[in-house]
Residue frames as a rotation matrix with the C-alpha (Angstrom) as fourth column:
UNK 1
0.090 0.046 -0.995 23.45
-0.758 0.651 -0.039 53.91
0.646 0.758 0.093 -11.06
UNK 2
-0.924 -0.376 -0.073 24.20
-0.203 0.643 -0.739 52.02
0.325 -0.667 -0.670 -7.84
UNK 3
-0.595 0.745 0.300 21.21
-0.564 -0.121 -0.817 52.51
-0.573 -0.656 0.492 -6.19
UNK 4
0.249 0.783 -0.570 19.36
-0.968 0.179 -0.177 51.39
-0.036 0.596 0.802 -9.21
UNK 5
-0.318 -0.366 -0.874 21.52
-0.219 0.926 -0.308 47.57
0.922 0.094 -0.375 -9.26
UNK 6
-0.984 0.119 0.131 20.79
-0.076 0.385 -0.920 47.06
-0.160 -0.915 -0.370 -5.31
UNK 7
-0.345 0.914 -0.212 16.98
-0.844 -0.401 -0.355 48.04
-0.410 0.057 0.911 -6.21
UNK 8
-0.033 0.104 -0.994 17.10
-0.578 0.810 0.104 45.18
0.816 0.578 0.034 -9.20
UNK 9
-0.702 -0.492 -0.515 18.85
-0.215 0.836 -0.505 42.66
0.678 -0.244 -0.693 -6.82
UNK 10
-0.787 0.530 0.317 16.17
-0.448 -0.137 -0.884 43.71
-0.425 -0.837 0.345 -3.78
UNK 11
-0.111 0.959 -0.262 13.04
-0.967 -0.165 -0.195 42.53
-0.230 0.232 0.945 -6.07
UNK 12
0.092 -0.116 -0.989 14.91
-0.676 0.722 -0.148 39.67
0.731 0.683 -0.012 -7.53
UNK 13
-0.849 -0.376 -0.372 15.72
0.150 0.504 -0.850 38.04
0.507 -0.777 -0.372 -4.15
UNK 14
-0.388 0.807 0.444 12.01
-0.215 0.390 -0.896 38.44
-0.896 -0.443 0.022 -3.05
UNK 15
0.268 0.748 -0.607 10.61
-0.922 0.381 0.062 37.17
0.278 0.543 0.792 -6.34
UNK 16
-0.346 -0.647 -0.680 13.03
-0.474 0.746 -0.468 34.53
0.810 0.160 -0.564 -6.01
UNK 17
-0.975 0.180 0.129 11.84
-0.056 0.363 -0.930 33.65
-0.214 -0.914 -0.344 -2.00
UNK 18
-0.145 0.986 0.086 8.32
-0.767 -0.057 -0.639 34.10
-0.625 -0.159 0.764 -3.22
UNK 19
-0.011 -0.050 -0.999 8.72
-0.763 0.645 -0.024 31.53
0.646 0.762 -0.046 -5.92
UNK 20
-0.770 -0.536 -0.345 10.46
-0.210 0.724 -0.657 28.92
0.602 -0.434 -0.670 -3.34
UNK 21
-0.763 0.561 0.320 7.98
-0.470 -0.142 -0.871 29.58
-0.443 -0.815 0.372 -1.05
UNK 22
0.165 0.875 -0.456 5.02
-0.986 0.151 -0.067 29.39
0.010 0.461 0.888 -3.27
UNK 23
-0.144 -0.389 -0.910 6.59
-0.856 0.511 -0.083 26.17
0.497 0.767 -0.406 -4.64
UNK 24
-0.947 -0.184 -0.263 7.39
0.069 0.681 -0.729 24.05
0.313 -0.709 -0.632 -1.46
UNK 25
-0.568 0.779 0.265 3.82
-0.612 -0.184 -0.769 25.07
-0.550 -0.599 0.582 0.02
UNK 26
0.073 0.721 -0.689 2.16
-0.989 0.140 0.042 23.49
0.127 0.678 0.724 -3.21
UNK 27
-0.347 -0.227 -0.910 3.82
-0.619 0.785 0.040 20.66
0.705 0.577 -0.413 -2.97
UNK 28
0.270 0.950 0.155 2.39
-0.861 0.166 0.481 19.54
0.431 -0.263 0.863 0.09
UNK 29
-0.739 -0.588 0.328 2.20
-0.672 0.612 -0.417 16.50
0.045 -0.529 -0.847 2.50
UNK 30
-0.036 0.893 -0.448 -0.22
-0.652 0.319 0.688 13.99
0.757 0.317 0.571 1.28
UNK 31
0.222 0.446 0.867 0.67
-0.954 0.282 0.099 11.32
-0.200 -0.850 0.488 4.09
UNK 32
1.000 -0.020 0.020 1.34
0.028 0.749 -0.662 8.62
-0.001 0.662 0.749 1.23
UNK 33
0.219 -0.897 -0.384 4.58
-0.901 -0.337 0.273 6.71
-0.374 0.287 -0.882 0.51
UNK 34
-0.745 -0.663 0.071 5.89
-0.595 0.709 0.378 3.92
-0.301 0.239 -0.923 -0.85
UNK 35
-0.827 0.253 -0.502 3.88
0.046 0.920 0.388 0.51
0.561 0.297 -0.773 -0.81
UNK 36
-0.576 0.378 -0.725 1.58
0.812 0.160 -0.561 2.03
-0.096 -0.912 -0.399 1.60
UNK 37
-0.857 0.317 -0.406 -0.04
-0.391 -0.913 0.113 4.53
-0.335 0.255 0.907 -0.56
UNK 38
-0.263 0.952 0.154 -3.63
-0.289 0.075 -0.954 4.43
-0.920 -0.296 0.256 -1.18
UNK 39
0.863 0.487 -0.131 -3.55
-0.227 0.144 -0.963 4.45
-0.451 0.861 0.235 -5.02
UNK 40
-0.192 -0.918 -0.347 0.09
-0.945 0.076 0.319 3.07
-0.267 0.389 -0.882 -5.47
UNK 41
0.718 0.680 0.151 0.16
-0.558 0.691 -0.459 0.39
-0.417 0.245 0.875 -8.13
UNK 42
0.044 -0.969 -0.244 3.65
-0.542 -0.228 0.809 0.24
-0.839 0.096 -0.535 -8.67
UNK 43
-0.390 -0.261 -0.883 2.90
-0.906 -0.062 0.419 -0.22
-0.164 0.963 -0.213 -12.82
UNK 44
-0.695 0.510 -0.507 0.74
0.173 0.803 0.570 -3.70
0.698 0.308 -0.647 -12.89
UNK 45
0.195 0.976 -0.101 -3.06
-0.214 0.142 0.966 -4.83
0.957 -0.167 0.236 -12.15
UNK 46
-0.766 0.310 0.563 -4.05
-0.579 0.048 -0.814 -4.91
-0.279 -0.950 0.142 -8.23
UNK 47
-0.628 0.645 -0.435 -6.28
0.361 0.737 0.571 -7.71
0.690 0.201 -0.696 -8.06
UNK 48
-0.354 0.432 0.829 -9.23
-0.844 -0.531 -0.084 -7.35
0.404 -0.729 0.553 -6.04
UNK 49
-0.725 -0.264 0.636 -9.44
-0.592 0.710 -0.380 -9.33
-0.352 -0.653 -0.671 -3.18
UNK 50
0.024 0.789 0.614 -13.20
-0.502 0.541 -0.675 -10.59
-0.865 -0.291 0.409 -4.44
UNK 51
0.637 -0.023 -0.771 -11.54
-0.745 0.238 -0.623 -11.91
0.198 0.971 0.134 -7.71
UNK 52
-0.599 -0.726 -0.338 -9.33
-0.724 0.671 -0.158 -14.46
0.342 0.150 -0.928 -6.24
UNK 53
0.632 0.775 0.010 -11.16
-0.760 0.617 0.204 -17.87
0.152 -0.136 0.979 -6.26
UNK 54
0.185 -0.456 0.871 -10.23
-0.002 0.886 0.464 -21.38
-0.983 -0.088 0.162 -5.64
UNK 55
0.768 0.107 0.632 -8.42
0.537 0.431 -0.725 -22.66
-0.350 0.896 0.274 -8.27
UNK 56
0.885 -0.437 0.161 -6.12
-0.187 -0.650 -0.736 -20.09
0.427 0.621 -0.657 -8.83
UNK 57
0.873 -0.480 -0.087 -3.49
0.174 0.140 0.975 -21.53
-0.456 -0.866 0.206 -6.66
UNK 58
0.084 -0.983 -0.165 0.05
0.729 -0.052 0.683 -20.53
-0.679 -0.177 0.712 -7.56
UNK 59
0.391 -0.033 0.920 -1.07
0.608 -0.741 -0.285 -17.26
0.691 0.670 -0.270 -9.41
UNK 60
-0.765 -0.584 -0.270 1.21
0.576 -0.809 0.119 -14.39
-0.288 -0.064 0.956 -8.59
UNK 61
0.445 0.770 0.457 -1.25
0.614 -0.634 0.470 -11.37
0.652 0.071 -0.755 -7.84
UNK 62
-0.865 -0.204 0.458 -0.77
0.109 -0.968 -0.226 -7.81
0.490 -0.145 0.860 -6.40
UNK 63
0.140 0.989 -0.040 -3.12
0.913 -0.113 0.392 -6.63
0.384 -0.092 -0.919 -3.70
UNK 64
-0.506 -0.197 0.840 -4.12
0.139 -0.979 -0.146 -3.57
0.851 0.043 0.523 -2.25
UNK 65
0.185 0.978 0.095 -5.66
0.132 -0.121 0.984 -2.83
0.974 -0.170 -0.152 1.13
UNK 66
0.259 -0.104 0.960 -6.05
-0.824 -0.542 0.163 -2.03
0.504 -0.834 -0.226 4.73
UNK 67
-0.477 -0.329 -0.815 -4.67
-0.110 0.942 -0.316 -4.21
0.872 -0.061 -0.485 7.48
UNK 68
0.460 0.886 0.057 -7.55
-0.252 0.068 0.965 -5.30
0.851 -0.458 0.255 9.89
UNK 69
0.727 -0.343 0.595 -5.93
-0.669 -0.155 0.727 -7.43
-0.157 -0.927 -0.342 12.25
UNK 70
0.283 -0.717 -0.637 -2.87
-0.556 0.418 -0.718 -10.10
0.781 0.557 -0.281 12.74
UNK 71
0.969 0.236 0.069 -1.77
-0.241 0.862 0.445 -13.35
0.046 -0.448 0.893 14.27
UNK 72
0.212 -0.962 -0.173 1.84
-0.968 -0.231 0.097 -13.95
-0.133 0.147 -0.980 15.08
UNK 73
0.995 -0.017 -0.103 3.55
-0.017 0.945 -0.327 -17.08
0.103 0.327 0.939 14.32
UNK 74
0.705 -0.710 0.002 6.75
0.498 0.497 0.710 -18.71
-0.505 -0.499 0.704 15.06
UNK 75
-0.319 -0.948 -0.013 8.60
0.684 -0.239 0.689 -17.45
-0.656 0.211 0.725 12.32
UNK 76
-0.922 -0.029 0.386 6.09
0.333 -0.566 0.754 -15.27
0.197 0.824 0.532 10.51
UNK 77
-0.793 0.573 -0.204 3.13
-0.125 -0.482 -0.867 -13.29
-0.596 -0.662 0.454 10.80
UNK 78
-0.675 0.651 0.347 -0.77
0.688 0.384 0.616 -13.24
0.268 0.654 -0.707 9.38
UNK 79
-0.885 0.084 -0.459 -2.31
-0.007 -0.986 -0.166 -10.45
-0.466 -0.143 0.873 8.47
UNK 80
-0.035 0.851 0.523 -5.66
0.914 0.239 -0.328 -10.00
-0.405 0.467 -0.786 7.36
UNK 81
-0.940 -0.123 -0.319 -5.98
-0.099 -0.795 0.599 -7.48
-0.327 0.594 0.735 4.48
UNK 82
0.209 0.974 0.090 -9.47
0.678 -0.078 -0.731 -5.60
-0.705 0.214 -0.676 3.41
UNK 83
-0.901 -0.163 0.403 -10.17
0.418 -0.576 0.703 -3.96
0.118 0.801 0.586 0.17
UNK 84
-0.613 0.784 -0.098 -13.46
-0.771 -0.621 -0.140 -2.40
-0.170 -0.010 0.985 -0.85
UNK 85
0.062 0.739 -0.671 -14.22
-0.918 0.305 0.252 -6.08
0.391 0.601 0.697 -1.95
UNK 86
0.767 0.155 -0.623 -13.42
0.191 0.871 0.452 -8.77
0.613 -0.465 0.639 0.69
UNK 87
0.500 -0.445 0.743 -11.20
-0.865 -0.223 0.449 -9.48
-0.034 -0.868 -0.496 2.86
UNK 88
0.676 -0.367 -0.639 -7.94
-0.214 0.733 -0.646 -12.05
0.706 0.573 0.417 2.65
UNK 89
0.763 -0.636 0.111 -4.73
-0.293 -0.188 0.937 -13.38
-0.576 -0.748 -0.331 5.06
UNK 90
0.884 -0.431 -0.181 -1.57
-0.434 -0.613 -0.661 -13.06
0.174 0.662 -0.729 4.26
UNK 91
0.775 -0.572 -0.270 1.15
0.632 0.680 0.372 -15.24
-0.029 -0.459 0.888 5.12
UNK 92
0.785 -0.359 0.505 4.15
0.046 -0.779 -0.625 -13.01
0.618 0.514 -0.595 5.50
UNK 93
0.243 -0.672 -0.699 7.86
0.894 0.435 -0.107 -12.47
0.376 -0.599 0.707 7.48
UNK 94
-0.501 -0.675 0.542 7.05
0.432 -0.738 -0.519 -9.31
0.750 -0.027 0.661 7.75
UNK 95
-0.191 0.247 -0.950 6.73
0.964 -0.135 -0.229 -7.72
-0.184 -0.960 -0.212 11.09
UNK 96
-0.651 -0.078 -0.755 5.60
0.511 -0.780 -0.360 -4.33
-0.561 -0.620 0.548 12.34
UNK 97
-0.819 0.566 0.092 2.67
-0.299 -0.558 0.774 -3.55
0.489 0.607 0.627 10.02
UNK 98
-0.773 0.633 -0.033 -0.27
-0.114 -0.190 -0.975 -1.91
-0.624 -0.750 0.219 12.29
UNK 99
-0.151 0.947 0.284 -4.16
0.915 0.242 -0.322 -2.29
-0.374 0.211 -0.903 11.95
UNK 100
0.488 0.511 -0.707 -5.28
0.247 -0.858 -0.450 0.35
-0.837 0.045 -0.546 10.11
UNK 101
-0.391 -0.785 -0.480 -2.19
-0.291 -0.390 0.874 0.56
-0.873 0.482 -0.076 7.43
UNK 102
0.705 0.598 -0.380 -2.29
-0.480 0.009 -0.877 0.75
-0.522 0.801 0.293 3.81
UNK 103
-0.298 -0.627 0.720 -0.41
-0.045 0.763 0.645 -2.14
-0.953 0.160 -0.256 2.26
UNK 104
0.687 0.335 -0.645 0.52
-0.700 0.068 -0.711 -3.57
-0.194 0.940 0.281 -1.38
UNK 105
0.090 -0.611 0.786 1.45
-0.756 0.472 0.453 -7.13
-0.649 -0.635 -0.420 -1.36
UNK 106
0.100 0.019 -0.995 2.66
-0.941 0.328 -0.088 -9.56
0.324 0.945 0.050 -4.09
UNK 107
-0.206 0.003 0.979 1.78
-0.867 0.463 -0.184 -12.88
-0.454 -0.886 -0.093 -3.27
UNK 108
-0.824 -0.006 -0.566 0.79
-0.267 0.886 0.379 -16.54
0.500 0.464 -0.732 -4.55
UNK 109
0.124 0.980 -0.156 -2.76
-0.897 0.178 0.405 -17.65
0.424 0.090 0.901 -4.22
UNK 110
-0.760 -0.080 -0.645 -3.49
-0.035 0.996 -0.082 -20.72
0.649 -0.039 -0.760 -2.46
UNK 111
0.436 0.827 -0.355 -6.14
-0.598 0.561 0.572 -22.71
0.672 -0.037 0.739 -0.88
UNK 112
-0.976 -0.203 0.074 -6.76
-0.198 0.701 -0.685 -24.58
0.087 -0.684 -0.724 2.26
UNK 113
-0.264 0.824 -0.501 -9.10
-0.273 0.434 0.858 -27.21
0.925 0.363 0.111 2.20
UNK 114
-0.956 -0.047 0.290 -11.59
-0.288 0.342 -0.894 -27.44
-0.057 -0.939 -0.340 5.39
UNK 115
-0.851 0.184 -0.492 -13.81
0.040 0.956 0.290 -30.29
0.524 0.227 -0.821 5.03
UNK 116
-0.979 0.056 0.198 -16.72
-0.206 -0.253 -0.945 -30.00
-0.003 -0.966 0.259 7.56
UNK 117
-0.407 0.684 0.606 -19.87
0.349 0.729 -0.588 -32.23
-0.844 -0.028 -0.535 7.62
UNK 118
-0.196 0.268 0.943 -19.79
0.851 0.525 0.028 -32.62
-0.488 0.808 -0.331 4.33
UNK 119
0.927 0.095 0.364 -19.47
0.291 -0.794 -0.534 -29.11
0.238 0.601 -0.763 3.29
UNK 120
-0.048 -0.924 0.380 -16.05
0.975 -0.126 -0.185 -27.63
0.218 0.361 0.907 1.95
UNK 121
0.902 0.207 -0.378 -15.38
0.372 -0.816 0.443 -24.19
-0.217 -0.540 -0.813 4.20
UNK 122
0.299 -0.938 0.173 -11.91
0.937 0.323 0.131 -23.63
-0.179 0.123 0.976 2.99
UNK 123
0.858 -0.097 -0.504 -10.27
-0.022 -0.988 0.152 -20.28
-0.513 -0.119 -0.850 2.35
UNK 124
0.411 -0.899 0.152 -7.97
0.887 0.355 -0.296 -18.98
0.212 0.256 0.943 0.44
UNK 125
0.606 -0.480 -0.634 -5.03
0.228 -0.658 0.717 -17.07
-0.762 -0.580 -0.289 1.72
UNK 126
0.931 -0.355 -0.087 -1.83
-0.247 -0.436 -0.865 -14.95
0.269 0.827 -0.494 0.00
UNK 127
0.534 -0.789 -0.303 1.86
0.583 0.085 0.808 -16.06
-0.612 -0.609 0.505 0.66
UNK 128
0.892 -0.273 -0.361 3.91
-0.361 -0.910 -0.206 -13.14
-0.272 0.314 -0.910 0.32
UNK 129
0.488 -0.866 0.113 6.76
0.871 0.472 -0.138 -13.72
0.066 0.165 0.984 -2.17
């Protein structure tokens, strides 16, 4: 009758490791986290970049996208962020985000106006709140 309880315990303690195993392997390392996942929307609408127009200046919008390249500044930094549909800068205090990262940035819309023989070249940018 002994023999037959150690037997039990001997199958149960490799189903049990094969389970764990099995389990942790599925789950995998996509690479994604946080604000820097590819398809994180953290629960509201991602604008796309080719929907923000003049005019929209102090909407509050959500983007989504890679960071091309960046411009330091005295006390903050500009980033230029690409989606599948344009391409925007960012006004921002945050440091240490590389070309190539995947970003999700809540921001305020705004507009700078640049005049230039008589045609209006302006741009608008995001200031990260």
């Amino acid at each position: 009758m002994m023999q037959q309880t150690n037997k039990n315990h001997f199958y149960y303690y490799w189903g049990l490791t094969f389970v764990c195993l099995f389990g942790l392997s599925s789950c995998g390392y996509s690479g994604l986290s946080g604000l820097n996942g590819v398809n994180f929307t953290i629960g509201v609408n991602v604008t796309p970049i080719r929907e923000l127009k003049p005019g929209q200046e102090k909407a509050t919008v959500y983007i989504q996208g890679k960071i091309n390249s960046s411009v330091p500044l005295v006390k903050e930094q500009v980033y230029q962020i690409n989606d599948s549909t344009g391409k925007i800068w960012v006004l921002t205090k945050q440091t240490g985000w590389k070309k190539g990262q995947q970003v999700v940035v809540k921001g305020k819309v705004n507009y700078q106006s640049i005049p230039l023989g008589g045609k209006e070249l302006g741009e608008i940018y995001l200031e990260e709140e």
